[in-house]
PyMOL commands that place a pseudoatom at each C-alpha (Angstrom):
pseudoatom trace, name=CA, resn=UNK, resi=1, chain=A, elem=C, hetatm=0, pos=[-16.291, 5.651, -25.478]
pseudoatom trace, name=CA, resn=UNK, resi=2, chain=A, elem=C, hetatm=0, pos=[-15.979, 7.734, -22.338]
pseudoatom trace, name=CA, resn=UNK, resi=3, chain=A, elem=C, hetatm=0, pos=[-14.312, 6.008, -19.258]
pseudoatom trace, name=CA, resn=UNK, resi=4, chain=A, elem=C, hetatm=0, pos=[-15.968, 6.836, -15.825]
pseudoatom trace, name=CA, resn=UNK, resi=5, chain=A, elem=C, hetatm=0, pos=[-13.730, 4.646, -13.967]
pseudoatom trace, name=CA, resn=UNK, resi=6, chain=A, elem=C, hetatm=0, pos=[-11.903, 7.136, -12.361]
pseudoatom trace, name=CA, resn=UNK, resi=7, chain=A, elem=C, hetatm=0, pos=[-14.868, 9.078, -11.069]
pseudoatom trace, name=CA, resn=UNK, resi=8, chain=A, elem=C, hetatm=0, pos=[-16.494, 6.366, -9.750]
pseudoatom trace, name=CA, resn=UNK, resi=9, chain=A, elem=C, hetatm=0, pos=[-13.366, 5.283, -7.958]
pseudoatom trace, name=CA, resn=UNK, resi=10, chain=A, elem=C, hetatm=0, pos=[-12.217, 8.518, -6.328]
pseudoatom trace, name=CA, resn=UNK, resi=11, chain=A, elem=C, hetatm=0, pos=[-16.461, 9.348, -5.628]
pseudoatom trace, name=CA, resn=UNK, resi=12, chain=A, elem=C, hetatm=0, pos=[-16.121, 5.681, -3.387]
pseudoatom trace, name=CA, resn=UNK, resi=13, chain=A, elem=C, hetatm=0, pos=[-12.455, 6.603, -2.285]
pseudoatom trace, name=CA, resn=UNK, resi=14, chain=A, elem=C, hetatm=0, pos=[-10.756, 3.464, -3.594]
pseudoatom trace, name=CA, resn=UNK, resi=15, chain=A, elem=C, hetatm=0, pos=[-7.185, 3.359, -4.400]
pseudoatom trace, name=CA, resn=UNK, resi=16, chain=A, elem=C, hetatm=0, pos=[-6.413, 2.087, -7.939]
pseudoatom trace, name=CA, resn=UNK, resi=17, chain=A, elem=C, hetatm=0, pos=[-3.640, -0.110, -6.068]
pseudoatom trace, name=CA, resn=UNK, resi=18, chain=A, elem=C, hetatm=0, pos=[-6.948, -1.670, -4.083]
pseudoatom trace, name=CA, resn=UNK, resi=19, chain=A, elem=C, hetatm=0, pos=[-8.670, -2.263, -6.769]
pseudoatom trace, name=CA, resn=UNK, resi=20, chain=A, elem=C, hetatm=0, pos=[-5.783, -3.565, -8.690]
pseudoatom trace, name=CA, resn=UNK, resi=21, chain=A, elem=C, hetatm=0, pos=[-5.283, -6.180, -6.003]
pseudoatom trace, name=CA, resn=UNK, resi=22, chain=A, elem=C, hetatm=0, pos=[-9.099, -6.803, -5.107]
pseudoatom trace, name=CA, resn=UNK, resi=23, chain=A, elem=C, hetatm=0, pos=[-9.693, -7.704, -9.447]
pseudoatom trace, name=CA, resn=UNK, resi=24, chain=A, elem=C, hetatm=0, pos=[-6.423, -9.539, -9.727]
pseudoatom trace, name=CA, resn=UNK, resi=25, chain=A, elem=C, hetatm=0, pos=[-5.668, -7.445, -13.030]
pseudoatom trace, name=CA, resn=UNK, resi=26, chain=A, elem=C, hetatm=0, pos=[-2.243, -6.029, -13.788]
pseudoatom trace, name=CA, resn=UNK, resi=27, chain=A, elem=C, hetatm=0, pos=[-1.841, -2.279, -12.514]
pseudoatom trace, name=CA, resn=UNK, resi=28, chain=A, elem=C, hetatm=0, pos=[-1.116, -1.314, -16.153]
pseudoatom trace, name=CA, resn=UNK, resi=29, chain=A, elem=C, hetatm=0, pos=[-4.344, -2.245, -17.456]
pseudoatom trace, name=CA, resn=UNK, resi=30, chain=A, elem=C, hetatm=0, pos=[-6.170, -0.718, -14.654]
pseudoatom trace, name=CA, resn=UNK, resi=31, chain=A, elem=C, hetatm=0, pos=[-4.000, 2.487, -15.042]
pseudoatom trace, name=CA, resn=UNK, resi=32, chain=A, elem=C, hetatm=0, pos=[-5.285, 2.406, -18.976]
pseudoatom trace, name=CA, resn=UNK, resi=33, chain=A, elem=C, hetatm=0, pos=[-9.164, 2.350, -17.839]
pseudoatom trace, name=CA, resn=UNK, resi=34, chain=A, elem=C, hetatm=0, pos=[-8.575, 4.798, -15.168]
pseudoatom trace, name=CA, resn=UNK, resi=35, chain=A, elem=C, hetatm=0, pos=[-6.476, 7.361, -17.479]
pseudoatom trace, name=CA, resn=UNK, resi=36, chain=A, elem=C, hetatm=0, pos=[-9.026, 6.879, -20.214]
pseudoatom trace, name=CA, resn=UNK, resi=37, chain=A, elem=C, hetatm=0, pos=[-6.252, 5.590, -22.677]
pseudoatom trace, name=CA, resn=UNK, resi=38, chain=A, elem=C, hetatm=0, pos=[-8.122, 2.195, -23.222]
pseudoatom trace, name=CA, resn=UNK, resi=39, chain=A, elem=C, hetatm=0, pos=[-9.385, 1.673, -26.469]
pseudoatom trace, name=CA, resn=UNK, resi=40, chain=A, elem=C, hetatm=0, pos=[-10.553, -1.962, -26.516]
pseudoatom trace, name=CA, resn=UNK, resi=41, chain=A, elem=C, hetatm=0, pos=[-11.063, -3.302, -22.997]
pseudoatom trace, name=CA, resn=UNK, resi=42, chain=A, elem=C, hetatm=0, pos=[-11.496, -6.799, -22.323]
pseudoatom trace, name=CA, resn=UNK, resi=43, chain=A, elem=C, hetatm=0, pos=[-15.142, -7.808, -21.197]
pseudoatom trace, name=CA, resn=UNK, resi=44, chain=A, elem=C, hetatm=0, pos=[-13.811, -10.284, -18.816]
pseudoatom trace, name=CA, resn=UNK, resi=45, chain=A, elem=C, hetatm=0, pos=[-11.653, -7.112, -17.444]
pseudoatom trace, name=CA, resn=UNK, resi=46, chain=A, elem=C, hetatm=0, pos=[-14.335, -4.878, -16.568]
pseudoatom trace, name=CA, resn=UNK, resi=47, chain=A, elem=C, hetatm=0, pos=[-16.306, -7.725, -15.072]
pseudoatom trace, name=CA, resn=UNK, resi=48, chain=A, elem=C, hetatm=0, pos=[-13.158, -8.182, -12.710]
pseudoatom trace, name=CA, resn=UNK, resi=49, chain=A, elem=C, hetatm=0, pos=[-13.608, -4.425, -12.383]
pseudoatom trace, name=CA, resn=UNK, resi=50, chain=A, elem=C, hetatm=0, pos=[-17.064, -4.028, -11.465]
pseudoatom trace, name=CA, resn=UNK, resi=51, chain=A, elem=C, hetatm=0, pos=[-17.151, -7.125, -9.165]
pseudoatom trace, name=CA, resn=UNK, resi=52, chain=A, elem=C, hetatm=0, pos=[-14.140, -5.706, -7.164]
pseudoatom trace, name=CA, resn=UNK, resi=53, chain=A, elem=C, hetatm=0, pos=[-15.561, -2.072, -6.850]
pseudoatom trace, name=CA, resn=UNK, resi=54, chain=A, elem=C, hetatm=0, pos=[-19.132, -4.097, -5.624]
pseudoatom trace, name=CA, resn=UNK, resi=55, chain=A, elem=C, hetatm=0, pos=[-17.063, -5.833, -3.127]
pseudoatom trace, name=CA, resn=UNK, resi=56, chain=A, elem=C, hetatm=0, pos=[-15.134, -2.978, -1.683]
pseudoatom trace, name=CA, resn=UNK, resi=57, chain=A, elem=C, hetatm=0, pos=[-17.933, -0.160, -1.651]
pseudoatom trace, name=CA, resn=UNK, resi=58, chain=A, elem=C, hetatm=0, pos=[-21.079, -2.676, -1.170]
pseudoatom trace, name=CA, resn=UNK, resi=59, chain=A, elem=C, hetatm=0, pos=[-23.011, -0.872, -3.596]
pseudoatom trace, name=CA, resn=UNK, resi=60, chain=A, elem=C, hetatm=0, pos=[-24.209, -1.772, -7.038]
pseudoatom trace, name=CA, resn=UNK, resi=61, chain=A, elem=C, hetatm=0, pos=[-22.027, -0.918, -9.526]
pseudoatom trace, name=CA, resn=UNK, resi=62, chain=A, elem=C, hetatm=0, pos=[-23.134, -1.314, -13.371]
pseudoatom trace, name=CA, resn=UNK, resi=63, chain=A, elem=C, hetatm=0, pos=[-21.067, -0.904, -16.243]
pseudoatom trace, name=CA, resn=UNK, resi=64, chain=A, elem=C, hetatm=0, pos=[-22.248, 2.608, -16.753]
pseudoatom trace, name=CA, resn=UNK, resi=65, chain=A, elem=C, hetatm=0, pos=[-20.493, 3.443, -13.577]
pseudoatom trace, name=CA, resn=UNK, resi=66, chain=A, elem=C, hetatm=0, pos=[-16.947, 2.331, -15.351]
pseudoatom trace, name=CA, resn=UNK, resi=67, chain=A, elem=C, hetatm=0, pos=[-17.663, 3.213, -19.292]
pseudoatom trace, name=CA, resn=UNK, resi=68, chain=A, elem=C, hetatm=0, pos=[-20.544, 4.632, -21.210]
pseudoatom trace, name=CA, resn=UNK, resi=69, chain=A, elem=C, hetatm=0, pos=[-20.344, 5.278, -25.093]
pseudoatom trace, name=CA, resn=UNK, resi=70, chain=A, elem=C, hetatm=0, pos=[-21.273, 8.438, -26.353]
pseudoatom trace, name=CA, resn=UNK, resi=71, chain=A, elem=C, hetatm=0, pos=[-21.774, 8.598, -30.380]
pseudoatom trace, name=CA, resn=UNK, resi=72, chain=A, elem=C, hetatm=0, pos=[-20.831, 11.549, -31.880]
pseudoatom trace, name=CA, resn=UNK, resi=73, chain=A, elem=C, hetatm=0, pos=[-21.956, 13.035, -35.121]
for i in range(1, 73): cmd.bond("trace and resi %d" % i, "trace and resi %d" % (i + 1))
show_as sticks, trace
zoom trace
């Protein structure tokens, strides 16, 4: 699992404390899934996530823009 969340943010110059308040998540589990440190994230999470980001750039962001999962050998 790879977390893009942070690129996508800073490449649409959003604030994690924007997004924070936009997704109505706690700032700790947004800090987890922009650090990468997330192991199991919440579906309903990233749906907050992805909905907020939409909202606040006004372009389509997937899931692939947040997380993608690579499989190594």
């Amino acid at each position: 699992m790879v977390w893009k969340l942070k690129e996508t943010m800073d490449a649409h110059g959003v604030t994690r404390y924007a997004v924070q308040k936009e997704a109505k998540i706690a700032m700790n589990t947004l800090r987890g899934m922009y650090d990468g440190t997330t192991r199991r994230p919440d579906l309903d999470v990233l749906g907050s996530i992805i909905g907020a980001l939409r909202r606040m750039t006004g372009q389509p962001i997937t899931l692939t823009d947040v997380l993608t999962l690579e499989i190594g050998e």
